[in-house]
C-alpha positions as CSV (number, residue, x, y, z in Angstrom):
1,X,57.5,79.7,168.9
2,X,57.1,83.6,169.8
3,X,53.9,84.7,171.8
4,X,51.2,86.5,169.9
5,X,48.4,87.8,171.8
6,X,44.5,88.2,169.9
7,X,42.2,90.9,170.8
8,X,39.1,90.2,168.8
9,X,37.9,87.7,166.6
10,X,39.8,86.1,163.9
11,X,39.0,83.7,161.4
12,X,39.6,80.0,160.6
13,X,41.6,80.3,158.1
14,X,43.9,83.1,160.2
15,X,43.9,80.9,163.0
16,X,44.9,78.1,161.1
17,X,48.2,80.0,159.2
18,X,49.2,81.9,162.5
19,X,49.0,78.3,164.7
20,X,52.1,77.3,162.4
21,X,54.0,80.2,163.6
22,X,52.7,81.6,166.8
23,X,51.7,80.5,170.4
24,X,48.0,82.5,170.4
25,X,47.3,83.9,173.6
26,X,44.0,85.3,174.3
27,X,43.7,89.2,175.9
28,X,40.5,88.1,177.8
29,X,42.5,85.4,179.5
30,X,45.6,85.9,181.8
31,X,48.4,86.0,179.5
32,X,52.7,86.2,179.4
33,X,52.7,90.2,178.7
34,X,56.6,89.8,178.9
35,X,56.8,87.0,176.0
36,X,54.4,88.7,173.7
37,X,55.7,89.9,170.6
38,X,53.5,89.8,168.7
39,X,49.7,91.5,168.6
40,X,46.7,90.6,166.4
41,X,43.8,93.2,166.6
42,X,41.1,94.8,164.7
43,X,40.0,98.4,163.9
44,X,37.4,98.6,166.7
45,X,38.9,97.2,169.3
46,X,42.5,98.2,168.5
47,X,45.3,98.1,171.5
48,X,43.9,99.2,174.6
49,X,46.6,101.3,176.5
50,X,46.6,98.9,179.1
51,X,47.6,95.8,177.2
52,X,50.0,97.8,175.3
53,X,51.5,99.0,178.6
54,X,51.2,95.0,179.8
55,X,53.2,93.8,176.4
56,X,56.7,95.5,177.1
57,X,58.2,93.7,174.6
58,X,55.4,94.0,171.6
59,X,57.2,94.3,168.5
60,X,54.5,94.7,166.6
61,X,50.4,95.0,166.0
62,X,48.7,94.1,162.8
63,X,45.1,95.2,162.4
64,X,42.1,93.2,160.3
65,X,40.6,96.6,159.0
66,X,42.1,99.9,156.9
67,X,41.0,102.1,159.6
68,X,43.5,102.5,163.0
69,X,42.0,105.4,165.2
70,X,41.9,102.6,167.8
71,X,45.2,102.2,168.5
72,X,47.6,105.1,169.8
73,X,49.7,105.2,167.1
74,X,52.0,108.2,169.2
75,X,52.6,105.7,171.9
76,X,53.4,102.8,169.5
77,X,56.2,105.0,167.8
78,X,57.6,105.9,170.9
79,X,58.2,101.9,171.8
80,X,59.5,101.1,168.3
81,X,56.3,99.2,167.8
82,X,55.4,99.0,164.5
83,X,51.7,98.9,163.3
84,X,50.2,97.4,160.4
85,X,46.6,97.7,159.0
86,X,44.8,96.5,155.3
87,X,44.6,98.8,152.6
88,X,43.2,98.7,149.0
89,X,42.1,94.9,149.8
90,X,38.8,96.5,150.5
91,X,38.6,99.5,148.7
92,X,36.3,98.4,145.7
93,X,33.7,96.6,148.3
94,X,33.6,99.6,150.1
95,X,33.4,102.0,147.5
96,X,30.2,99.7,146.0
97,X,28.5,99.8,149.8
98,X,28.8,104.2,149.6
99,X,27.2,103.9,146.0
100,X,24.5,101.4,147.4
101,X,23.7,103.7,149.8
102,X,23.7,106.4,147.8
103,X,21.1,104.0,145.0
104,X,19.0,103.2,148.2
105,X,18.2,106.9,149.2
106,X,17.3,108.2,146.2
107,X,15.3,105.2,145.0
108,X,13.5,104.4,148.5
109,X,14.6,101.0,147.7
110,X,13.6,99.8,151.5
111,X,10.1,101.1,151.4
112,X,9.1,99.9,148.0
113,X,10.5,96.7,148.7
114,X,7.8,96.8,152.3
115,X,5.3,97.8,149.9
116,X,5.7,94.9,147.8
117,X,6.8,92.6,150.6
118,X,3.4,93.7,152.4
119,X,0.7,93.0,149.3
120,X,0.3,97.1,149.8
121,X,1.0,97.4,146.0
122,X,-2.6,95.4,145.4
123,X,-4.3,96.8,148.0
124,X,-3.4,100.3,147.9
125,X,-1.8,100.9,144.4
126,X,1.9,101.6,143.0
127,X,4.5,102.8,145.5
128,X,5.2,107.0,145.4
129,X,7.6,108.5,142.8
130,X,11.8,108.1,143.9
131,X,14.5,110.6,143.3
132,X,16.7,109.9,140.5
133,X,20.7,109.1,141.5
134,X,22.0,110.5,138.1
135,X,23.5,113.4,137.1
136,X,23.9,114.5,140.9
137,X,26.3,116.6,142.5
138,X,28.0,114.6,144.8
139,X,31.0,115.5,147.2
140,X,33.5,113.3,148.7
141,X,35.2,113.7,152.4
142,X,38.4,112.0,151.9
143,X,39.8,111.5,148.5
144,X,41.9,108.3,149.5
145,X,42.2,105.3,147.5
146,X,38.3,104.0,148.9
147,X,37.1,107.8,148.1
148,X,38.7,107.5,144.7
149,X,37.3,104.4,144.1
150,X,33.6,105.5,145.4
151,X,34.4,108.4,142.5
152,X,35.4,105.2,139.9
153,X,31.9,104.2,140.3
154,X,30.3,107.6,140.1
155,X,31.6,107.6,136.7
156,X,28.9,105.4,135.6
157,X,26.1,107.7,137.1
158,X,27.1,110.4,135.4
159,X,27.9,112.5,138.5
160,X,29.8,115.4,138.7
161,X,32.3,115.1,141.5
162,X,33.7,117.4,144.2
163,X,35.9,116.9,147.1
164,X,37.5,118.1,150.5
165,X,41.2,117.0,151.3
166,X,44.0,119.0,153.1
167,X,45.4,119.5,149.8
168,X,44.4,119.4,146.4
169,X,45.2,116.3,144.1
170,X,45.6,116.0,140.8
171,X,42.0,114.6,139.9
172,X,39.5,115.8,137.2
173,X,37.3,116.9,140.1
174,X,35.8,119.8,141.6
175,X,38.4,120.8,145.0
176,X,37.3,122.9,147.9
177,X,39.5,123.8,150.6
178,X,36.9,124.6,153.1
179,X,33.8,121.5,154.0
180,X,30.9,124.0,154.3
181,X,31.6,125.5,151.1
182,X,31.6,121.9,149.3
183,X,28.2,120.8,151.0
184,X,26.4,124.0,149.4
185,X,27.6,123.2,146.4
186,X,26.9,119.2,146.4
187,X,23.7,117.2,146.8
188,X,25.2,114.5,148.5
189,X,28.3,114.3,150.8
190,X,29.5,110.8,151.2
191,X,32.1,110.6,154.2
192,X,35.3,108.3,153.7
193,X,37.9,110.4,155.9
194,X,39.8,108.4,158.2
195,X,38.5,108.9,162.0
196,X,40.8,110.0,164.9
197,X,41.2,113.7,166.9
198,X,41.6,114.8,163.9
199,X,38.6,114.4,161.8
200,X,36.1,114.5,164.7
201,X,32.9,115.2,164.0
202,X,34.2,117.1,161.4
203,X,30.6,116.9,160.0
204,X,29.0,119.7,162.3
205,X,25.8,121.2,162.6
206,X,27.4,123.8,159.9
207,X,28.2,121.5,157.9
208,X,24.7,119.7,157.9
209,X,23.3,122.6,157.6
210,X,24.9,123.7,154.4
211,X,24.1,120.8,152.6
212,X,20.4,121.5,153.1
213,X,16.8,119.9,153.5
214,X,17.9,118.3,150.1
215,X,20.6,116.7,151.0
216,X,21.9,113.2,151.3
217,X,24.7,112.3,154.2
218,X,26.0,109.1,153.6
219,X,29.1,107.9,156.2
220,X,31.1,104.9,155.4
221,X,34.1,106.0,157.5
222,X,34.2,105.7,161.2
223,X,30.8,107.5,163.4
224,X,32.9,110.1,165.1
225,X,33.6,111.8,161.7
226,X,30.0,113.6,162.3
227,X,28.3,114.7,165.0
228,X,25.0,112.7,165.4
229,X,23.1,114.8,167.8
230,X,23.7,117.6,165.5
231,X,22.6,115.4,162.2
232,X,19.7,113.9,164.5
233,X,18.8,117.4,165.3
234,X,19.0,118.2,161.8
235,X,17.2,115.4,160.2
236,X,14.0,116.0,163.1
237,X,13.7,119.7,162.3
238,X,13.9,119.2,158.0
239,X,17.4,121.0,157.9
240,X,18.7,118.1,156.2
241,X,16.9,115.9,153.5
242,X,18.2,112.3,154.2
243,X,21.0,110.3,155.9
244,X,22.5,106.5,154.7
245,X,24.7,105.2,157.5
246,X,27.2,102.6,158.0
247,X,28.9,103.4,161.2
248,X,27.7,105.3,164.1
249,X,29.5,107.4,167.1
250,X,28.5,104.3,169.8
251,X,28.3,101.4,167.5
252,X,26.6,98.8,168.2
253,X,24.2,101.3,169.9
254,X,22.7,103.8,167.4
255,X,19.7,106.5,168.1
256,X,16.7,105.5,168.4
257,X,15.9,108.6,166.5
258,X,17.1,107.3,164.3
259,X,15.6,103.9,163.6
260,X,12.3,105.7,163.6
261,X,13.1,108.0,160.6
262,X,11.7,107.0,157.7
263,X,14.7,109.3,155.5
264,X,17.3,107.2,156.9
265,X,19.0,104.2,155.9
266,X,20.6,101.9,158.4
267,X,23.4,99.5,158.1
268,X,25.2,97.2,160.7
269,X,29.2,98.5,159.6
270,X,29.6,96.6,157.1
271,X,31.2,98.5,154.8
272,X,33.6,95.5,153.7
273,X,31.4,92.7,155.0
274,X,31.7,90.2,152.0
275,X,33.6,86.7,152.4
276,X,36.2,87.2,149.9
277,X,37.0,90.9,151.2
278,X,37.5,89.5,154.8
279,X,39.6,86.3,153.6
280,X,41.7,88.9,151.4
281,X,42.0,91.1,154.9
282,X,42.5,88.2,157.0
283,X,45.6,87.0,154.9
284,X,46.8,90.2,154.6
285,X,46.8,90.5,158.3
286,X,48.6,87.2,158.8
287,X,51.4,88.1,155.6
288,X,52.4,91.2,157.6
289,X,52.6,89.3,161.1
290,X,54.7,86.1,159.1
291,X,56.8,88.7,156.9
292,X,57.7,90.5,160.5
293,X,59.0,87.5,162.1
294,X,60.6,86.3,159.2
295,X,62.7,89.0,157.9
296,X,61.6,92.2,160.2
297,X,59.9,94.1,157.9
298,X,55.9,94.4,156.7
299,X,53.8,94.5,153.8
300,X,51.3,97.7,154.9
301,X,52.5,99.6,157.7
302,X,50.3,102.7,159.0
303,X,51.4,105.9,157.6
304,X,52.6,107.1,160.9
305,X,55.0,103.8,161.7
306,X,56.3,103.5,157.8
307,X,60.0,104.8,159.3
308,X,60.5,102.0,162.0
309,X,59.4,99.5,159.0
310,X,62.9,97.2,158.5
């Protein structure tokens, strides 16, 4: 059978499919770089150059997760290797994470749960007045499928929508070419740009800034799409209102400032953490892998590999 080397986790039920058609070799033990084929990653660990410099004959690498940023895509073109990832399998689950978020903020769902958690609501009385989450204006960074799914859902909150792309779409919604000019005129900027050189910490201090001591950052994207020390900074000093944050620029390490802020919400990445979003990713990851060796081509290849597809 043809060698296919993990980096990462992967489930039981992955293990169990890919066992039928691959010899699994591990990346943390000493492995046949020549034999493999064949790689199986995920989108935070992705293909460290030196493995992919150790794997001469790696065909391909299929990643459990939509986003790539961790694997260099430039050098995997220039070897022919073809790279998969999982799209729209999790769009909807992430898309209802950034509205949670969003819900959360505004309704200080956290704190009013502590204060009824705690007994404070007999002791000291009803919990302070929340923000409403209707009828905001809310702009999106990234109108992909996830962002226009996060807009789906806005539908039913009556917001009115804006958005920063390269280009404009054809969408009912508000567009604006340039990022500081859509986070004057939102409330909320929710993040859901892919990550990479070239969206890094595209959220600046200007940016922050221009969404105001009202405003609500929510990231459901990768952590180096803002800069944290500058929304830190920013959050500490009153420039800007609130943040709601799946991902961070260090994950698994985030601020401390952070933690301590009662105007922020905190959440582990996970984004698309539901069981049947990760079994839908995990067979997707294993279809692309199986169709490969069967037939040479894949279900969901990255953008920037689509050509050596077949």
């Amino acid at each position: 059978m043809p060698d296919l080397l993990q980096i990462g986790g992967i489930t039981d039920a992955m293990r169990i499919r890919l066992e039928q058609r691959f010899t699994i070799h591990q990346a943390t033990d000493d492995y046949p770089g020549d034999a493999i084929t064949h790689i199986v990653t995920n989108g935070h660990d992705g293909v460290p150059a030196d493995i992919l410099a150790n794997c001469p004959n790696a065909q391909m690498a299929a990643s459990y997760g939509v986003g790539y940023d961790a694997i260099d895509t430039d050098a995997c073109v220039a070897r022919g290797i073809v790279v998969t990832h999982t799209p729209d399998v999790l769009n909807a689950e992430v898309a209802s994470t950034a509205i949670m978020l969003m819900l959360t903020s505004f309704r200080n769902f956290l704190s009013d749960e502590a204060h009824a958690r705690s007994g404070n609501w007999e002791t000291q009385g009803n919990a302070p007045l929340s923000r409403s989450a209707d009828n905001r204006r809310v702009g999106i960074l990234g109108l992909g499928r996830i962002g226009q799914a996060i807009a789906d859902k806005l539908k039913a909150f009556d917001a009115d929508v804006h958005y920063h792309t390269r280009s404009e779409k054809d969408v009912p919604y508000t567009y604006h070419a340039n990022l500081v000019d859509m986070a004057k005129a939102v409330e909320v900027v929710i993040c859901i740009t892919p990550g990479g050189p070239s969206t890094h910490h595209i959220v600046n201090a200007d940016v922050i800034e221009a969404l105001g001591p009202e405003g609500t950052l929510i990231n459901v994207s990768r952590g180096s799409v803002i800069d944290e020390a500058a929304m830190v900074a920013a959050l500490q000093s009153g420039k800007l209102g609130y943040a709601a944050l799946d991902v961070f620029e260090e994950e698994p390490k985030i601020p401390d400032a952070l933690k301590s802020m009662s105007n922020v919400i905190l959440l582990p990445h996970v984004g698309s953490a539901t069981h049947e979003t990760r079994a839908a990713m995990g067979t997707l990851v294993v279809d692309n892998l199986i169709s490969h060796l069967d037939n040479g081509l894949v279900i969901t290849p990255v953008p920037e590999t689509k050509h050596l597809n077949g």
